[in-house]
C-alpha positions as CSV (number, residue, x, y, z in Angstrom):
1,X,37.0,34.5,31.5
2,X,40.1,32.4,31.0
3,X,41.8,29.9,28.6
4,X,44.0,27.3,30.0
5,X,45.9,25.0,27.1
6,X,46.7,21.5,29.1
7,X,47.1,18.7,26.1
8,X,48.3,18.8,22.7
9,X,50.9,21.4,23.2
10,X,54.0,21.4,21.4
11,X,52.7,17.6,20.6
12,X,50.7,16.2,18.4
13,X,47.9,14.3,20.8
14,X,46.5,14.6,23.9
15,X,44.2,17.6,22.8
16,X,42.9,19.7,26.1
17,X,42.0,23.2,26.5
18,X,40.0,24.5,29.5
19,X,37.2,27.3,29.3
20,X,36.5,28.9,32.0
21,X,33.9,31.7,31.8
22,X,31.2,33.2,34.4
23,X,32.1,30.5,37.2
24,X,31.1,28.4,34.5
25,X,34.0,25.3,33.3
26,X,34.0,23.2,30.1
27,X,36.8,21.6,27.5
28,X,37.7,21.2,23.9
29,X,38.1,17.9,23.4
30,X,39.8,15.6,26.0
31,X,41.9,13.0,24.0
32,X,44.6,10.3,24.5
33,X,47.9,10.6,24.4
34,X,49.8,8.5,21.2
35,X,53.1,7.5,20.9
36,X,56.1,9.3,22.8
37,X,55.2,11.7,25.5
38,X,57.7,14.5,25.3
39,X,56.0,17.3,27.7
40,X,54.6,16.7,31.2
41,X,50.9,17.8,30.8
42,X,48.5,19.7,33.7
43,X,45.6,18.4,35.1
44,X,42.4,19.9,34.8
45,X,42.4,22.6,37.6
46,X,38.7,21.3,39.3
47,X,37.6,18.1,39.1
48,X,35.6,16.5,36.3
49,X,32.5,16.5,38.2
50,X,32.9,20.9,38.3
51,X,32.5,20.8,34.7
52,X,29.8,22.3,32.9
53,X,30.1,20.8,29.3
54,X,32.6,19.3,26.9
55,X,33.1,20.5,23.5
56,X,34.5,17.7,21.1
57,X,35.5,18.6,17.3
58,X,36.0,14.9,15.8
59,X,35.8,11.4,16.8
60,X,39.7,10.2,16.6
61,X,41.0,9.2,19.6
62,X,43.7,11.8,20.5
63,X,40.6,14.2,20.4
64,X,38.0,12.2,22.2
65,X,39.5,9.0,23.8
66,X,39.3,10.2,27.6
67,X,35.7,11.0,27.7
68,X,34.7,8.4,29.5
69,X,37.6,8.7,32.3
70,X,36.0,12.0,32.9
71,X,32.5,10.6,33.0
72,X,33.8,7.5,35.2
73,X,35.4,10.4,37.0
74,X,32.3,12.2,38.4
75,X,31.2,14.0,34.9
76,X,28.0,14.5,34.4
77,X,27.1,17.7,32.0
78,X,26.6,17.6,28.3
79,X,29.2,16.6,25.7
80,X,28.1,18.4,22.8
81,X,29.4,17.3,18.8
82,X,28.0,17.0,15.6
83,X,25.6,14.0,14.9
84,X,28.0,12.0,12.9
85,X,31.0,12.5,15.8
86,X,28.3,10.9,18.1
87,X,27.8,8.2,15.9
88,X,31.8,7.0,15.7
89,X,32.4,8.4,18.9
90,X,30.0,5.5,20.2
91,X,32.1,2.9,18.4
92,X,35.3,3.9,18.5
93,X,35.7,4.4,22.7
94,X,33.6,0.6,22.6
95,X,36.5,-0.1,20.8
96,X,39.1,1.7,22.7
97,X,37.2,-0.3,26.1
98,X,37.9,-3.3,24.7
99,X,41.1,-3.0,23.3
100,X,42.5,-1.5,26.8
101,X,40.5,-5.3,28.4
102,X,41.7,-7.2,26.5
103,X,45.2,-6.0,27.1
104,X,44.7,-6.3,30.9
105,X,43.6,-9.6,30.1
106,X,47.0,-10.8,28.6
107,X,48.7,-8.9,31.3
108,X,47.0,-10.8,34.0
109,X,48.0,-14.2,32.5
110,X,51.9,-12.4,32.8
111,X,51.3,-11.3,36.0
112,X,50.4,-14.7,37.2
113,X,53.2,-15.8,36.2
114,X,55.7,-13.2,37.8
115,X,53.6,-12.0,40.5
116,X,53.3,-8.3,39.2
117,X,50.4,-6.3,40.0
118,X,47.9,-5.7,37.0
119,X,47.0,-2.2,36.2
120,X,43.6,-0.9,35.7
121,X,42.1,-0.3,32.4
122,X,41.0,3.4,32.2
123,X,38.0,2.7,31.7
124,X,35.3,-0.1,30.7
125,X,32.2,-0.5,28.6
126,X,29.6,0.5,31.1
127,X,31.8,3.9,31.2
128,X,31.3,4.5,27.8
129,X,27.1,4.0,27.7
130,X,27.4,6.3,30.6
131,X,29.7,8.8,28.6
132,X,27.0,8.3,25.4
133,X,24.4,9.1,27.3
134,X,25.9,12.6,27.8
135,X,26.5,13.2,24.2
136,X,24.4,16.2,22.8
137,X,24.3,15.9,19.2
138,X,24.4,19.1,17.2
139,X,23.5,20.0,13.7
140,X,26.5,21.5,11.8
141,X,26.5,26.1,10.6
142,X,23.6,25.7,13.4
143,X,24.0,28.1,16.7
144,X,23.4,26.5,20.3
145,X,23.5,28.4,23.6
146,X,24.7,26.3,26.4
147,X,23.4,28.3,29.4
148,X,23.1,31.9,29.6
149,X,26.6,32.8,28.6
150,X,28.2,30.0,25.8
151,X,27.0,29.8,22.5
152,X,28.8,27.1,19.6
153,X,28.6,26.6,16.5
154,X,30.3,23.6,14.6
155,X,31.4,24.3,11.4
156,X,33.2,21.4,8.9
157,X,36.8,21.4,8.8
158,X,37.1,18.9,6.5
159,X,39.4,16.5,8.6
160,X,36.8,13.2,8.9
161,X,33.2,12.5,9.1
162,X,31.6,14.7,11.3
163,X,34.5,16.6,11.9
164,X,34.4,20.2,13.2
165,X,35.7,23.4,13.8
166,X,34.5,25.5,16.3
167,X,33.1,29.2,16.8
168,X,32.8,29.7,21.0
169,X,31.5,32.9,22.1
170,X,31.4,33.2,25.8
171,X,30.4,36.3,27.8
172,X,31.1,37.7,31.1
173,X,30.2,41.4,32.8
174,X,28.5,42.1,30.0
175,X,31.3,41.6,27.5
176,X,31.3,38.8,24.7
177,X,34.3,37.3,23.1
178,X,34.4,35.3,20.4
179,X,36.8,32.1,20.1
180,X,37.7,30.3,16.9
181,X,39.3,26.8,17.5
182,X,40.5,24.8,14.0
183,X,40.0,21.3,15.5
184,X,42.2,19.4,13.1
185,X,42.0,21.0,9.3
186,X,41.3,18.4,6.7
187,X,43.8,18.5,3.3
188,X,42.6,19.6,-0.1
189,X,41.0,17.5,-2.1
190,X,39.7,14.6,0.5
191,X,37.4,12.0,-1.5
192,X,34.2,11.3,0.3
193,X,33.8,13.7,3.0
194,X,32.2,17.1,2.7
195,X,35.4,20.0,2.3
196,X,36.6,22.9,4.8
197,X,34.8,25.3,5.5
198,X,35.8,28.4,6.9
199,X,35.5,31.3,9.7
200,X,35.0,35.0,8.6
201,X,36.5,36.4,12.3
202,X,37.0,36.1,15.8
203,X,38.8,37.7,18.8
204,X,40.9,34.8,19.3
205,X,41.8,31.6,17.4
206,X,43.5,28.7,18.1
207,X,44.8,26.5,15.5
208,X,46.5,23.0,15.1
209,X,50.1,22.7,13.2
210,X,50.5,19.1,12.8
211,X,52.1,19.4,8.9
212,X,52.9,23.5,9.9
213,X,56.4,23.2,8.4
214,X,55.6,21.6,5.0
215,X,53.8,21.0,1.9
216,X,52.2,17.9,0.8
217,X,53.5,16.3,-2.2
218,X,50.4,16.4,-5.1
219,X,47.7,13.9,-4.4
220,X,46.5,14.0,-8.5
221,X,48.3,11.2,-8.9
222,X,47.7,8.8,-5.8
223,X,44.9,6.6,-7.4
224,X,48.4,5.6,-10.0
225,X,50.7,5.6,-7.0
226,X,48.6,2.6,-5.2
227,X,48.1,0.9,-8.6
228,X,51.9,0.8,-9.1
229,X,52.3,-0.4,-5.7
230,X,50.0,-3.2,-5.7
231,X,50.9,-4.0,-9.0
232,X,55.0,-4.1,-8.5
233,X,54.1,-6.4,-5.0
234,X,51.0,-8.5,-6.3
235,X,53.9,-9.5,-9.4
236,X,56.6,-10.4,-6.8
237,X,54.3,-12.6,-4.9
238,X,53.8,-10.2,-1.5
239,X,51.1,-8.7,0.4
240,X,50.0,-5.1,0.6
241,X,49.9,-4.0,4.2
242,X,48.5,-0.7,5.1
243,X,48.2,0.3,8.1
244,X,45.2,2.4,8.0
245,X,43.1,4.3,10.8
246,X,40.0,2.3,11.2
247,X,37.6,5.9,10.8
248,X,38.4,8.2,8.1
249,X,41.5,6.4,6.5
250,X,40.3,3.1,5.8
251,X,37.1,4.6,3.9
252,X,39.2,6.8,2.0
253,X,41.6,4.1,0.8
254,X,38.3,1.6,-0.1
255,X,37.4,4.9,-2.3
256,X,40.5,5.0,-4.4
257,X,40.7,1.1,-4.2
258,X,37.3,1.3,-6.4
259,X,38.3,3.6,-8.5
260,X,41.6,1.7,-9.9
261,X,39.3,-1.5,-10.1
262,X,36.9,0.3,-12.0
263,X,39.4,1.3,-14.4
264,X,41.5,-2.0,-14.8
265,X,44.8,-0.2,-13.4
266,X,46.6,-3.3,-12.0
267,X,46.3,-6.3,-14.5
268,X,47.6,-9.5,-14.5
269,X,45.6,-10.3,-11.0
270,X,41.9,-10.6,-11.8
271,X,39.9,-8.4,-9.3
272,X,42.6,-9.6,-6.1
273,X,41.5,-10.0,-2.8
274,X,41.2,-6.9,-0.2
275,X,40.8,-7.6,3.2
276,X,39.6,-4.7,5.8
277,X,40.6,-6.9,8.8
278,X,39.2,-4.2,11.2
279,X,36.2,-5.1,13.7
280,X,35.9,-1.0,14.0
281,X,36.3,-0.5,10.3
282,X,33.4,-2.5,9.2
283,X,30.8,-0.5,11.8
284,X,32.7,2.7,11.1
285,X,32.3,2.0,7.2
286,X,28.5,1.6,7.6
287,X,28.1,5.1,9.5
288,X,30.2,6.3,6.3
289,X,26.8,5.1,4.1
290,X,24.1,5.6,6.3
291,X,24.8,9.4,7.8
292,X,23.3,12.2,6.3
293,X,24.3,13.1,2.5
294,X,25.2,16.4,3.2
295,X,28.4,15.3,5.1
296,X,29.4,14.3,1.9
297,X,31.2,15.7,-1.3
298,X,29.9,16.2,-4.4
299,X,31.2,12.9,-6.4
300,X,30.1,11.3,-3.6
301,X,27.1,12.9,-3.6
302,X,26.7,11.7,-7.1
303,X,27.7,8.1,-6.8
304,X,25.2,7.3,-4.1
305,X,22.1,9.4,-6.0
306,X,23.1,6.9,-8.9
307,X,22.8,4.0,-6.3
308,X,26.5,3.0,-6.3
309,X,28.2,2.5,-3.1
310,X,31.4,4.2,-3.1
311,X,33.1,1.4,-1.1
312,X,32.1,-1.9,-2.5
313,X,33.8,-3.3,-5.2
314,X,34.5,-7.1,-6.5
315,X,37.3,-8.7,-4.5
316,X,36.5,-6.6,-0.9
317,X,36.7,-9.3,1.9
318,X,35.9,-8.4,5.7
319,X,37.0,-10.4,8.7
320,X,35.2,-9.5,12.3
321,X,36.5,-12.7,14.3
322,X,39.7,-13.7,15.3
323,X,39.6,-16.7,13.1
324,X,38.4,-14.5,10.1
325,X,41.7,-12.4,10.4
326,X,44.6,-15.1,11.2
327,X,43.3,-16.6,8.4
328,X,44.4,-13.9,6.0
329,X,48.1,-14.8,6.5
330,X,46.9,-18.4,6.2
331,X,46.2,-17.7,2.9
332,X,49.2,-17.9,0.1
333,X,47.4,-15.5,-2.2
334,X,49.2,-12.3,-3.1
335,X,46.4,-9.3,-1.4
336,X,46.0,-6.1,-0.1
337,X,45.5,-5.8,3.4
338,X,44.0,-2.7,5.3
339,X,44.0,-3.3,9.2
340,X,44.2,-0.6,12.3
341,X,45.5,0.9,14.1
342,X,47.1,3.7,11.5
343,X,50.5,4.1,13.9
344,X,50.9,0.5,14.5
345,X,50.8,0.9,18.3
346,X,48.2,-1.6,18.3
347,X,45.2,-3.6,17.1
348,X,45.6,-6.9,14.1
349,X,47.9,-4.4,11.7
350,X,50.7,-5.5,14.5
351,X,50.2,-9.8,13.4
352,X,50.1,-8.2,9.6
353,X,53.2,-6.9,10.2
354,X,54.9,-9.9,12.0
355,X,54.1,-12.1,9.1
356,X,55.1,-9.8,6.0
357,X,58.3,-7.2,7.5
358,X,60.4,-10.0,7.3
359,X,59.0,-10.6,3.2
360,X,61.2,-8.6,0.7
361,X,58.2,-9.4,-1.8
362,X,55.9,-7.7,0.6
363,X,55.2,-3.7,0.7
364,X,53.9,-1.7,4.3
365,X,52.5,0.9,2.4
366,X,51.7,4.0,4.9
367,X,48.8,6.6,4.4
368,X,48.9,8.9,7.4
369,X,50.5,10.9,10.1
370,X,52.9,8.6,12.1
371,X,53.2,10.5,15.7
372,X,57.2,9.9,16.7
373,X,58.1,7.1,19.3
374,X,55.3,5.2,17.6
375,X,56.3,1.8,15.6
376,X,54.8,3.2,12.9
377,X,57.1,6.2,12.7
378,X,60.5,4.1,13.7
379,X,59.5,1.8,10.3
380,X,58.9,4.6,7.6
381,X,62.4,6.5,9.5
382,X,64.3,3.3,8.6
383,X,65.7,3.4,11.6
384,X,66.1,-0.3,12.6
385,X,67.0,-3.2,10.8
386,X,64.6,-5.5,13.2
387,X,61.2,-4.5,15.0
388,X,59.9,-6.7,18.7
389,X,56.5,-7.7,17.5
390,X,55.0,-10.0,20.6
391,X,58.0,-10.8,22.1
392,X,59.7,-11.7,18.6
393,X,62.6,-9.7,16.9
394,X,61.1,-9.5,13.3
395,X,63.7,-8.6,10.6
396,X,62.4,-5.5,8.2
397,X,62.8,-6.6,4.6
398,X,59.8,-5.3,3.3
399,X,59.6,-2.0,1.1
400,X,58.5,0.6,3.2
401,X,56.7,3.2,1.1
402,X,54.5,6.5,2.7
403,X,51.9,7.6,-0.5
404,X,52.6,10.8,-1.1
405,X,49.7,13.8,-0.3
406,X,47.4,11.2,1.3
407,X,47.3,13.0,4.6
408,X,44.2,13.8,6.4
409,X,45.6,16.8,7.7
410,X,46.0,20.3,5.9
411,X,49.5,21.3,4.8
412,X,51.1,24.8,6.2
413,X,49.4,26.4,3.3
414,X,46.1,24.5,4.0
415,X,46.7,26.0,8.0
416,X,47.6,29.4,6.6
417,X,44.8,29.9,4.2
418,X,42.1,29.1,7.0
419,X,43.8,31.5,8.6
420,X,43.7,33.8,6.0
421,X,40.0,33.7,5.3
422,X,39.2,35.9,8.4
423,X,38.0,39.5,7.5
424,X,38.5,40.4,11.3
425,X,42.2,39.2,12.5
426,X,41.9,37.6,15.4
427,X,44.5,40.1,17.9
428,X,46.2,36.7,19.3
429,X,46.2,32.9,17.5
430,X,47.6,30.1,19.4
431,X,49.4,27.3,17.7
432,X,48.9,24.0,19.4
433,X,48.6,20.2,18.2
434,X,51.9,20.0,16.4
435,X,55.8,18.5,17.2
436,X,57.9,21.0,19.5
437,X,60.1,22.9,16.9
438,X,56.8,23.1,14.3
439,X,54.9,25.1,17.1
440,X,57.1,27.9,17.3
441,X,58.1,28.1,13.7
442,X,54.6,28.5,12.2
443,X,53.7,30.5,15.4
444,X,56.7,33.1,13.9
445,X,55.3,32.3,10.5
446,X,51.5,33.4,11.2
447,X,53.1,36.3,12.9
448,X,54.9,37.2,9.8
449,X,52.1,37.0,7.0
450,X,49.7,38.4,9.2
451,X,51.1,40.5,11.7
452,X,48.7,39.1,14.5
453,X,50.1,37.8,18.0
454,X,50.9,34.7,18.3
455,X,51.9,32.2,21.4
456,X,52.6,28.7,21.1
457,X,51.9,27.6,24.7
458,X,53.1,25.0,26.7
459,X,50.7,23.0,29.1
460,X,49.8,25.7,32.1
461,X,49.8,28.7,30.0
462,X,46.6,30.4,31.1
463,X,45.1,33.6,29.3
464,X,42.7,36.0,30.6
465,X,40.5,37.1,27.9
466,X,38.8,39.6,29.5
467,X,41.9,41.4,30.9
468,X,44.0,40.4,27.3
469,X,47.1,39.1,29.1
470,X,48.4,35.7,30.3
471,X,47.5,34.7,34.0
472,X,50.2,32.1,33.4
473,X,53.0,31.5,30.8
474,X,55.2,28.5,31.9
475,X,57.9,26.8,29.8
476,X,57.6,23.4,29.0
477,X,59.0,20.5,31.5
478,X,60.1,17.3,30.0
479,X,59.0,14.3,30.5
480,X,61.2,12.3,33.2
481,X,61.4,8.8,32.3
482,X,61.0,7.1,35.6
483,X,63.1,3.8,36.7
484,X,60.4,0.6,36.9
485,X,57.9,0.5,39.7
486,X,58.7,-2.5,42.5
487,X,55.4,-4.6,42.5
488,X,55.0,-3.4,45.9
489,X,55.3,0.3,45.0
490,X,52.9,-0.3,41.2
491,X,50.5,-1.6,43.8
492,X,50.1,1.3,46.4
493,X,50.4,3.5,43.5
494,X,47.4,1.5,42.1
495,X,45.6,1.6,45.3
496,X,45.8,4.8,45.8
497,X,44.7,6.2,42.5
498,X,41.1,3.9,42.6
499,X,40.8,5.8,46.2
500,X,41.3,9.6,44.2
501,X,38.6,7.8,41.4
502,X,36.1,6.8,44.3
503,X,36.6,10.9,46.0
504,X,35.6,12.1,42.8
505,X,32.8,9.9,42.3
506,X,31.4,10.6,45.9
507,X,32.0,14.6,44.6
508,X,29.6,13.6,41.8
509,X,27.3,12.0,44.0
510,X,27.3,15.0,46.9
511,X,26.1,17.3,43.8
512,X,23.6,15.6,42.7
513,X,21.4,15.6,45.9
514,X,21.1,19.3,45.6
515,X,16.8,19.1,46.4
516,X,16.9,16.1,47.8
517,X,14.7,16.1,50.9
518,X,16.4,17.4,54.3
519,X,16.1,14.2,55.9
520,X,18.2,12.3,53.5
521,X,20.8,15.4,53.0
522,X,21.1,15.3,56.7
523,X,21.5,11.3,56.8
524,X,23.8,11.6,54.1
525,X,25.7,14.1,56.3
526,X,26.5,12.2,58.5
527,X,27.7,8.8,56.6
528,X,30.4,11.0,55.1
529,X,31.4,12.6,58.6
530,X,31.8,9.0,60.1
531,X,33.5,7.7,57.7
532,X,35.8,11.0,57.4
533,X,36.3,10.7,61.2
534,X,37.0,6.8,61.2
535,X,40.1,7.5,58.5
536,X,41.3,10.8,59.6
537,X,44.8,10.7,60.9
C-alpha cells in the first residue's frame, strides 16, 4: 500500500499522485502542466493501461487536462468525479482538443514554410468521447467502493462547481487506512457555488498550498472595487479586459457584474456593453444554471427560487464565432471584456490584449492565480515595458490592476483551518500544489500549529503506508532547458514517441482478450510474435 507524488510538487500544476494498494493502481487527478516548468516530473511507474481507476477532484485543467492522453494511452478503468466535474470535464478537454488542433494547424502552415517537422497534438476529440465514456459520476457526502479494497467519498471544497475533496480509504492484509486529499480549497465567501466543507479525520492528508504564505486582502468590498474600475476606464474612453478562467471565474465575475448593475454603481454609461468572448464560457455558464441546486449557495439558492438568473443582466453580449469576437475591438464603444484563458497563455484574451496594452485609457484588470513564467504573471509583476503578442512587440500602457481577495483558492488561514477541523490528526500531511519556497514553509508551519509530520515531497517520493516510512525520498532535479531540436532530430524524436503510444495501445488491446476464445488468443499470438521477430535486432 503505497503513495507516490509525481505532479504538482513544489509547483503549482501538473497535479499527479499514484495509489497503489492490493496490486491494485489508480491516480488523483492527472492534470496539465501551466506556465514555467521548474521541476522534472516522474512518470507513472506502469503504464496507463495497468490502471485500475482515476480519481479527479475538479474540472480545471491542471487537475484533469491529461485524461484523455492516458485513455488514448491504453486506459480503460473508470474515472470517477462528481456529476457536475463530468459535466465541465466534457467541455472543457473538447475545448482543450481543439485548442491544441488548431494550434497544430497554424504550426503546419509555419512548417511549410521552413520545412520543420509538426508536432502531434496530445490528443484529439475522438480521445476525449473515449475518455467520457469512462467517467463515473458520483453523488457528493455519498460512499462508493471501487472493488473490494477502495472506497471514496467526495466531499465539497468549495473551489468550483463540482469541486471536491476527497476521503480514500484503501485496505490491504486486513488493514485499512484512511487518506484525506484537499483537492484545491475554495476561499471564503465564494458567490454562487456551494461553500467548504470539511473532514473530521484521517491517517493521512495531503493538502494543496497554492496561497500557503499569505492572506487575501478582504473581498467585502470587491463589488465597489470593479465599479471603480469600470467607472475610472469607461470615463477615459478604455476597455475593461479581464482575463478570466472560462469555468468558475467567469461566472463569478457575471455575478458581481449583476449585482453593481442592479444597484446603479457606475453612472454616466447607461447599462454598457459586457462581452464574454469565450466559446467555453457560454456552455460552461449554462451547466452553472442547469446543475443541481444544491451545488449552490444560499443567495443563489434564493435568486433562482425567485426565478432570477444570477448571470443575466441588461448589457451582457456573447460572441461564439470568430467574427463575433474580432468584432468587439471593432467596436469604438468603451466595454468590459471577459475572455479566457485566466493566465493569458492562450485562447481570444491574447487579441484582447494586443488591441488594449498598448491604450493608457484601457485597464487589464486580473481576478485569479497567475502561475509564474506565464504572460499573465510577467504583466501584473511589471516586469516589461513591451509583451510579443503574435509575432508583434506590443507596448504595455494599460493600468494593470489584480482585485484584491477575488481568488478562488483559500488563503494560508483558509488551508490551515481545514486542517484544523480534524478531531483525529492525521500522523503525516503532505503539502503539495504550491511554488517551491511555499511548500516547505507552510509544511514547517502545519508542523508548528499542529505538531503533526509533515513532508513536502518532490516528484518520486514514495511512502509506504502500511510500513509508515518513505520507500523513496528524492530531492528535486531542475528542469534543464534544452538547446532547439534539428528538424531531423524533432522528427525521430516524434517518430519514436507515436511508436511508445502504439506499444501501449497494443498493451490495452492484449488485456482485453482475457476470455476470448483459444483460437483467436492463439492467432493473436502469433501476429505479435511475427511481427516481434521481423523487428528484433
Amino acid at each position: 500500500m503505497k503513495i507516490l507524488f509525481l505532479g504538482a510538487t513544489h509547483e503549482v500544476t501538473g497535479s499527479c499522485t499514484f495509489i497503489e494498494v492490493g496490486g491494485r493502481y489508480g491516480l488523483v487527478d492527472f492534470g496539465m502542466e501551466q506556465g514555467k516548468d521548474v521541476f522534472e516530473n516522474r512518470a507513472l511507474p506502469v503504464e496507463p493501461a495497468a490502471l485500475d481507476f482515476v480519481l479527479v477532484t475538479h474540472a480545471h485543467i491542471d487537475h484533469s487536462g491529461r485524461l484523455p492522453l492516458l485513455v488514448k494511452r491504453g486506459f480503460r478503468g473508470g474515472i470517477y468525479l462528481t456529476e457536475a466535474t463530468a459535466n465541465l470535464c466534457d467541455i472543457m478537454l473538447r475545448d482543450s482538443a481543439s485548442i491544441q488542433l488548431q494550434e497544430i494547424e497554424w504550426q503546419a502552415r509555419k512548417a511549410k514554410r521552413s520545412g520543420e517537422p509538426v508536432e502531434e497534438p496530445l490528443y484529439d476529440l475522438e480521445d476525449v468521447q473515449r475518455t467520457v465514456n469512462c467517467f463515473r459520476p458520483c453523488a457528493p457526502d455519498k460512499l462508493i467502493h471501487i472493488g473490494e479494497n477502495v472506497a471514496v467519498r467526495f466531499v465539497s471544497a468549495g473551489h468550483l462547481l463540482g469541486s471536491a475533496s476527497i476521503e480514500l480509504w484503501l485496505t490491504e492484509n486486513g488493514v485499512t487506512k484512511k487518506l484525506a486529499f484537499s483537492g484545491d480549497l475554495g476561499n471564503k465567501n465564494m458567490p454562487i457555488i456551494c461553500p467548504m466543507e470539511h473532514i473530521r479525520d484521517a491517517d493521512y492528508a495531503v493538502i494543496e498550498s497554492t496561497y500557503g504564505d499569505r492572506l487575501h486582502e478582504s473581498s467585502a468590498d470587491s463589488v465597489r472595487f470593479l465599479a471603480d474600475t469600470i467607472q475610472r476606464t469607461l470615463d477615459r474612453g478604455g476597455n475593461v479586459v479581464i482575463p478570466a478562467f472560462a469555468v468558475g471565474r467567469t461566472q463569478e465575475m457575471l455575478y458581481m457584474l449583476r449585482e453593481l448593475k442592479n444597484a446603479h454603481l457606475v453612472t454616466g454609461h447607461g447599462d454598457f456593453p459586457v462581452y464574454v468572448d469565450s466559446p467555453l464560457a457560454v456552455e460552461a455558464t449554462s451547466i452553472f444554471l442547469q446543475c443541481d441546486r444544491r451545488c449552490f449557495d444560499e443567495p443563489t439558492r434564493a435568486l433562482l427560487e425567485r426565478g432570477v438568473n444570477p448571470l443575466m443582466f441588461p448589457g451582457l453580449h456573447v460572441s461564439v464565432s470568430s467574427d463575433e469576437s474580432k468584432a468587439i475591438n471593432s467596436d469604438p464603444i468603451p466595454k468590459v471584456i471577459l475572455s479566457s484563458s485566466g493566465m493569458c497563455e492562450g485562447g481570444r484574451i491574447r487579441h484582447h490584449l494586443k488591441h488594449n496594452l498598448w491604450r493608457a485609457e484601457s485597464t487589464i484588470l486580473f481576478v485569479g492565480y497567475q502561475s509564474v513564467g506565464t504572460l499573465g504573471r510577467i504583466l501584473l509583476d511589471g516586469t516589461k515595458d513591451t509583451v510579443k503578442l503574435f509575432g508583434e512587440d506590443i507596448a504595455v500602457n494599460a493600468e494593470i490592476l489584480f482585485m484584491p481577495g477575488k481568488s478562488g483558492h483559500a488563503d494560508r488561514d483558509g488551508l490551515l483551518d481545514w486542517l484544523g477541523a480534524f478531531e483525529k490528526k492525521p500522523q503525516l500531511v503532505f503539502v503539495n500544489h504550491g511554488e517551491d519556497a511555499v511548500t516547505v514553509s507552510f509544511a514547517a508551519l502545519v508542523t508548528e500549529r499542529f505538531g503533526c509530520g509533515t513532508c513536502a515531497p518532490y516528484s518520486g517520493t514514495c511512502y509506504d503506508l502500511l510500513a509508515d516510512e518513505f520507500v523513496e525520498k528524492p530531492e528535486g532535479v531542475p528542469v534543464v532547458r534544452k538547446s532547439p531540436e534539428t528538424p531531423q532530430a524533432q522528427r525521430k524524436r516524434m517518430l519514436y514517441e507515436k511508436l511508445v503510444a502504439a506499444g501501449q495501445r497494443l498493451i490495452a488491446v492484449i488485456r482485453a482478450c482475457e476470455g476470448m476464445p483459444n483460437k483467436d488468443v492463439g492467432k493473436f499470438t502469433d501476429q505479435i510474435n511475427r511481427l516481434c521477430e521481423k523487428w528484433q535486432r
